[in-house]
N, CA, C and O atoms as CSV, one atom per row, in Angstrom:
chain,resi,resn,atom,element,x,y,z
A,1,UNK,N,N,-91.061,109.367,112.071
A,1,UNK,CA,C,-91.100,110.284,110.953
A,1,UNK,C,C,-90.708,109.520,109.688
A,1,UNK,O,O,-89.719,108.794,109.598
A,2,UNK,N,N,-91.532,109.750,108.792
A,2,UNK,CA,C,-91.339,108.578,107.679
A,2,UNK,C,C,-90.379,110.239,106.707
A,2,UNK,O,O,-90.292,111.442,106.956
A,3,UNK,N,N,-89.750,109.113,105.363
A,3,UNK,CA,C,-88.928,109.357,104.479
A,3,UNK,C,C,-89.895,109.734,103.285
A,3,UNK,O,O,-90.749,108.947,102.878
A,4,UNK,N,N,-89.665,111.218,102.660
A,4,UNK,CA,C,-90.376,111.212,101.127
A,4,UNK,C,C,-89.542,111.729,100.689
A,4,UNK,O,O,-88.829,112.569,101.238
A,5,UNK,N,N,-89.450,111.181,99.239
A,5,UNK,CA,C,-88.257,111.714,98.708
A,5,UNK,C,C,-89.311,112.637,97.429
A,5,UNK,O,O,-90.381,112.291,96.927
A,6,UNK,N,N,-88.575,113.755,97.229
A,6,UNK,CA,C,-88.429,114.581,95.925
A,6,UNK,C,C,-89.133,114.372,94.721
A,6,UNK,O,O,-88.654,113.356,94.218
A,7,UNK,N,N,-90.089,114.853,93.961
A,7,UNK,CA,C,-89.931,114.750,92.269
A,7,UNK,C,C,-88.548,114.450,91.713
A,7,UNK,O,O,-88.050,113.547,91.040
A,8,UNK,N,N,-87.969,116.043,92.502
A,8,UNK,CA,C,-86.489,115.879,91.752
A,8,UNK,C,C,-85.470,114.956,91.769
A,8,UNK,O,O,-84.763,114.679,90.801
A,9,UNK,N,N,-85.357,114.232,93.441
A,9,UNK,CA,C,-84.803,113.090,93.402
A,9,UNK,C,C,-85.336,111.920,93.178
A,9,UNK,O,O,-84.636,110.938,93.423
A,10,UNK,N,N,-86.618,111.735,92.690
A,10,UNK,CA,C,-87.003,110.534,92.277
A,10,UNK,C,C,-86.949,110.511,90.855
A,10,UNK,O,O,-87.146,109.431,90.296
A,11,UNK,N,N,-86.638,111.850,89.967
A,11,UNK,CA,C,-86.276,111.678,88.586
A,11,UNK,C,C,-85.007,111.472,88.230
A,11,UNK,O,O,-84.766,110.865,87.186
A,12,UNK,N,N,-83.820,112.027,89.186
A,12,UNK,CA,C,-82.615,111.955,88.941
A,12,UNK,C,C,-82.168,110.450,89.613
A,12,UNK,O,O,-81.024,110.043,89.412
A,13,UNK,N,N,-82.793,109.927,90.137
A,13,UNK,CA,C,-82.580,108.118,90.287
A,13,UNK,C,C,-82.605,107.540,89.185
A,13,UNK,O,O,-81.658,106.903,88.723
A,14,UNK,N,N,-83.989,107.748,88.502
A,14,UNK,CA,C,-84.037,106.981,87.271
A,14,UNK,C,C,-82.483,107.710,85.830
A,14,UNK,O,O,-82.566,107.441,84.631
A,15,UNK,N,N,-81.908,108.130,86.125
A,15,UNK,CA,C,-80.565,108.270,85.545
A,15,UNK,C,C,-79.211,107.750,86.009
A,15,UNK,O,O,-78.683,107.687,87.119
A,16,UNK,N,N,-78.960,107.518,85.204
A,16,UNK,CA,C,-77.535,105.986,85.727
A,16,UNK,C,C,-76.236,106.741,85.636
A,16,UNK,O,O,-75.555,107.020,84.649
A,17,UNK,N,N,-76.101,106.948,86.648
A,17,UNK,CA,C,-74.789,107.809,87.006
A,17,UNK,C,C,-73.312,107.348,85.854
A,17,UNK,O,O,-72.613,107.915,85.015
A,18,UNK,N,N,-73.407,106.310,86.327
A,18,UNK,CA,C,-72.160,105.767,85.593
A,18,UNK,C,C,-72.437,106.008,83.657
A,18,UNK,O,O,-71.579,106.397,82.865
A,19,UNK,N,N,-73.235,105.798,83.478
A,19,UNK,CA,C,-73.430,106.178,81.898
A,19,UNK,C,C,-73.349,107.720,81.475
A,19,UNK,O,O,-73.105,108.100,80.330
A,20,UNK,N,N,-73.639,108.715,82.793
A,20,UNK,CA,C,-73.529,110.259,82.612
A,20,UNK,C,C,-71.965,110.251,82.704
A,20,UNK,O,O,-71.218,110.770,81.874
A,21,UNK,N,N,-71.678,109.754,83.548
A,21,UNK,CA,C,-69.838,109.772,83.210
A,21,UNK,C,C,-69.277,109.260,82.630
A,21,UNK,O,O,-68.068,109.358,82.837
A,22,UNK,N,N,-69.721,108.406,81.559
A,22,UNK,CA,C,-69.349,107.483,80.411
A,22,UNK,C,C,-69.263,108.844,79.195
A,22,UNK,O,O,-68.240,109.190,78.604
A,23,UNK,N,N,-70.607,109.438,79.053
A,23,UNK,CA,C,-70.758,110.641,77.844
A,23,UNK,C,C,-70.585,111.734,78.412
A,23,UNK,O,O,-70.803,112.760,77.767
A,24,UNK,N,N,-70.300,111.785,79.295
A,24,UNK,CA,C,-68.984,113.178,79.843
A,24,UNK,C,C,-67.918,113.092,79.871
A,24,UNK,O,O,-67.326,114.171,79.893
A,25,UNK,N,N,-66.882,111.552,79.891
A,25,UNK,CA,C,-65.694,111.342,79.305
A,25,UNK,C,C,-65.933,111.493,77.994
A,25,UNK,O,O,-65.250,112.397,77.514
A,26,UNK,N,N,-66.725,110.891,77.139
A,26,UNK,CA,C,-66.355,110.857,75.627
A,26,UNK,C,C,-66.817,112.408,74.812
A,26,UNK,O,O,-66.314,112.866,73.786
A,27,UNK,N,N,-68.232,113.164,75.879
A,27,UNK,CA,C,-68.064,114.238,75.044
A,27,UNK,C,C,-67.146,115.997,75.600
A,27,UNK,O,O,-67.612,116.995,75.049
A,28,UNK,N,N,-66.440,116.136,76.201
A,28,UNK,CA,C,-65.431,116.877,76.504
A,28,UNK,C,C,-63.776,116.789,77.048
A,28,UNK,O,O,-63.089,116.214,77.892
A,29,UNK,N,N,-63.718,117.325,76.449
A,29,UNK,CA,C,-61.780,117.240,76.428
A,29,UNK,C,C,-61.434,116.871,77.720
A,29,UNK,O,O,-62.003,117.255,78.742
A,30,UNK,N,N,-60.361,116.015,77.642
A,30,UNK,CA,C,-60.571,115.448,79.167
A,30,UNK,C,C,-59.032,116.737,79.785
A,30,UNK,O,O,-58.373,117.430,79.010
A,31,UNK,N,N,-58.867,116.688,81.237
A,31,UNK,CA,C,-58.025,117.390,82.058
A,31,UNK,C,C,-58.433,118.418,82.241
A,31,UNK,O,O,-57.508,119.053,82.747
A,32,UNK,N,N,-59.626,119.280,82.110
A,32,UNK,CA,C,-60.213,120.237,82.010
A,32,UNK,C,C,-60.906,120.436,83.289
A,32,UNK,O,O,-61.790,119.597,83.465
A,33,UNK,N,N,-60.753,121.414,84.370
A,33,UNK,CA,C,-61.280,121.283,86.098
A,33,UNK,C,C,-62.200,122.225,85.588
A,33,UNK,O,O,-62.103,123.084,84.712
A,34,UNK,N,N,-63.338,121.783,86.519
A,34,UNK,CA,C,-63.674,122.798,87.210
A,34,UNK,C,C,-63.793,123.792,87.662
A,34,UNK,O,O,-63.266,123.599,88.758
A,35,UNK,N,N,-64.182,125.029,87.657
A,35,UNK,CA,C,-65.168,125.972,88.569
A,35,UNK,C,C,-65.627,126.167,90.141
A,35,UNK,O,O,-65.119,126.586,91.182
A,36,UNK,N,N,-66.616,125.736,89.797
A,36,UNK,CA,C,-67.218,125.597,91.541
A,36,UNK,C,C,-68.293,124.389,90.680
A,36,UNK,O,O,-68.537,123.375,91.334
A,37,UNK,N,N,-68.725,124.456,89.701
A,37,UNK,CA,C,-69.605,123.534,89.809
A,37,UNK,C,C,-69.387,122.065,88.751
A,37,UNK,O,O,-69.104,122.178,87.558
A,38,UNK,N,N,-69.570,120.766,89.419
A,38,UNK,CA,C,-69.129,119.720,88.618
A,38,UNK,C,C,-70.741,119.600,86.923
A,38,UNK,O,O,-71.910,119.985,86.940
A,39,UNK,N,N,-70.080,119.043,86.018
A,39,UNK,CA,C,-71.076,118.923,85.602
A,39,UNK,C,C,-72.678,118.162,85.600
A,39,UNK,O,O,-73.740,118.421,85.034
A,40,UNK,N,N,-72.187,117.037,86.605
A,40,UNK,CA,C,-73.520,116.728,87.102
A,40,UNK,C,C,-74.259,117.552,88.312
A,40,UNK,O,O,-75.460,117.451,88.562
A,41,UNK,N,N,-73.295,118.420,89.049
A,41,UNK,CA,C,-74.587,119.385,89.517
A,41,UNK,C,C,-74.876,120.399,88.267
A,41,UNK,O,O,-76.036,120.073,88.016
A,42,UNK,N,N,-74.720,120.891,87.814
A,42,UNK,CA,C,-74.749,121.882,86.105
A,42,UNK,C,C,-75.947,120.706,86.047
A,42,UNK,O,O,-76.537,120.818,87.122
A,43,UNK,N,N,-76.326,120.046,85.570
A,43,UNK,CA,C,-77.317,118.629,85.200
A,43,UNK,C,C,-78.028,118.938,86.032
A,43,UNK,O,O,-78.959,119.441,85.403
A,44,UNK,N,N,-78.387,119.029,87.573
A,44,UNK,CA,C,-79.276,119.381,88.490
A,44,UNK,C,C,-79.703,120.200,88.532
A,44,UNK,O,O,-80.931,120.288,88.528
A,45,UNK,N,N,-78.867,121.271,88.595
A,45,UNK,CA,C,-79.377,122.822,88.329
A,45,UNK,C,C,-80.320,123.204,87.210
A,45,UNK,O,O,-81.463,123.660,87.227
A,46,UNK,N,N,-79.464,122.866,86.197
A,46,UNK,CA,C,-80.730,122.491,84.966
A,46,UNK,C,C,-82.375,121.999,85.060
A,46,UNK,O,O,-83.486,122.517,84.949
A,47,UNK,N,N,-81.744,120.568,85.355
A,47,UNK,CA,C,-83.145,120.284,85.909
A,47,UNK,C,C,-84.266,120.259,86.407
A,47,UNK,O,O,-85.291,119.609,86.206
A,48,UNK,N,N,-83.736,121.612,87.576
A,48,UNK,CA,C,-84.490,122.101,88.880
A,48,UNK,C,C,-85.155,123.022,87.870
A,48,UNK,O,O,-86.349,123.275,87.715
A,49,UNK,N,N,-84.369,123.341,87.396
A,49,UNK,CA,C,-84.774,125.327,86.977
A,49,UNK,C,C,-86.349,124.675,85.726
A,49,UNK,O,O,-87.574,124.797,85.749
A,50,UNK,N,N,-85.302,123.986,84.780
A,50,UNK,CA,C,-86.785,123.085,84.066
A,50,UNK,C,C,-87.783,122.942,84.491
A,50,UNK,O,O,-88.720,123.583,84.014
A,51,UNK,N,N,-87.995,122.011,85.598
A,51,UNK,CA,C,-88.856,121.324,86.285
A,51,UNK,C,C,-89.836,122.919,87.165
A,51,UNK,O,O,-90.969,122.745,87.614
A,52,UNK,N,N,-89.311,123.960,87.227
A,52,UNK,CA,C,-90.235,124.863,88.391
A,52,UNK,C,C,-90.156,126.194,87.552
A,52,UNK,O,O,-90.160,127.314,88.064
A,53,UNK,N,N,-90.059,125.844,85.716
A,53,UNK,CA,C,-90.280,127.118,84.885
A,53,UNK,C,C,-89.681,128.044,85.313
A,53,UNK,O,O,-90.373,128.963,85.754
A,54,UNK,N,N,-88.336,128.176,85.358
A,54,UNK,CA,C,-87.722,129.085,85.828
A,54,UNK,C,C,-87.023,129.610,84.385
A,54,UNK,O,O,-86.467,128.942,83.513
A,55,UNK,N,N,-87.281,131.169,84.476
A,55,UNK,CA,C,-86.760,132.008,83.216
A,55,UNK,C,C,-85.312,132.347,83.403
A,55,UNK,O,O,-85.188,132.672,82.222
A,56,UNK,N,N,-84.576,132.468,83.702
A,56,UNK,CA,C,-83.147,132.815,83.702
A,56,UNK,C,C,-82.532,132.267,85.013
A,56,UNK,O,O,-82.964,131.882,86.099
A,57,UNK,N,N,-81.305,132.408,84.405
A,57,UNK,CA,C,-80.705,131.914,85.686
A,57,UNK,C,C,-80.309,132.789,86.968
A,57,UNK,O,O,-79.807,132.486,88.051
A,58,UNK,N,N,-80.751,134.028,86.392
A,58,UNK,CA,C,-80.719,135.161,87.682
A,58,UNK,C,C,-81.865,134.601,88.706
A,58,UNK,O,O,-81.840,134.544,89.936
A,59,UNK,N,N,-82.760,134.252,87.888
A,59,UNK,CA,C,-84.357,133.509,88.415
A,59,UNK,C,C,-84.061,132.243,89.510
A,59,UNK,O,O,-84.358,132.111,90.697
A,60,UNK,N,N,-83.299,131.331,88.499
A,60,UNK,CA,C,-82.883,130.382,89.388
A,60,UNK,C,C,-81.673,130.619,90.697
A,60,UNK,O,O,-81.700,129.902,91.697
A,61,UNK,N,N,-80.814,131.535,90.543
A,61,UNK,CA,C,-80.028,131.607,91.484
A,61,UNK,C,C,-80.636,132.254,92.950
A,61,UNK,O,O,-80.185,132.006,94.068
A,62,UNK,N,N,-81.881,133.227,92.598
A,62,UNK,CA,C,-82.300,133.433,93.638
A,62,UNK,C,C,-83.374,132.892,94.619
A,62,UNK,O,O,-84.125,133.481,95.396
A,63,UNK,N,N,-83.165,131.321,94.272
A,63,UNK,CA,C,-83.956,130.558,94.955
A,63,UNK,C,C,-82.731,130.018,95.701
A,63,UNK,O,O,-82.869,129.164,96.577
């Protein structure tokens, strides 16, 4: 059984992790937790919902 990976994970490769946490230290106040969701999934979620025209996030949550 061969391996295919994603649109979605073959777009979120081409983004360099370490530089998203470079301008997520410098652009929000730091000591500040969490929720349930970190901001690079918030970044995914986004993404997804982008990527498959999704109108709200009621839209997206019920996928």
């Amino acid at each position: 059984m061969s391996h295919h990976s994603t649109i979605l994970s073959q777009l979120l490769q081409s983004i360099d992790r370490h530089d998203f946490n470079r301008i997520e230290k410098q652009g929000f106040l730091p000591g500040r937790s969490y929720r349930k969701l970190t901001r690079w999934g918030q970044f995914v979620a986004m993404t997804f919902s982008h990527l498959t025209q999704r109108t709200s996030l009621r839209d997206l949550e019920g996928q």
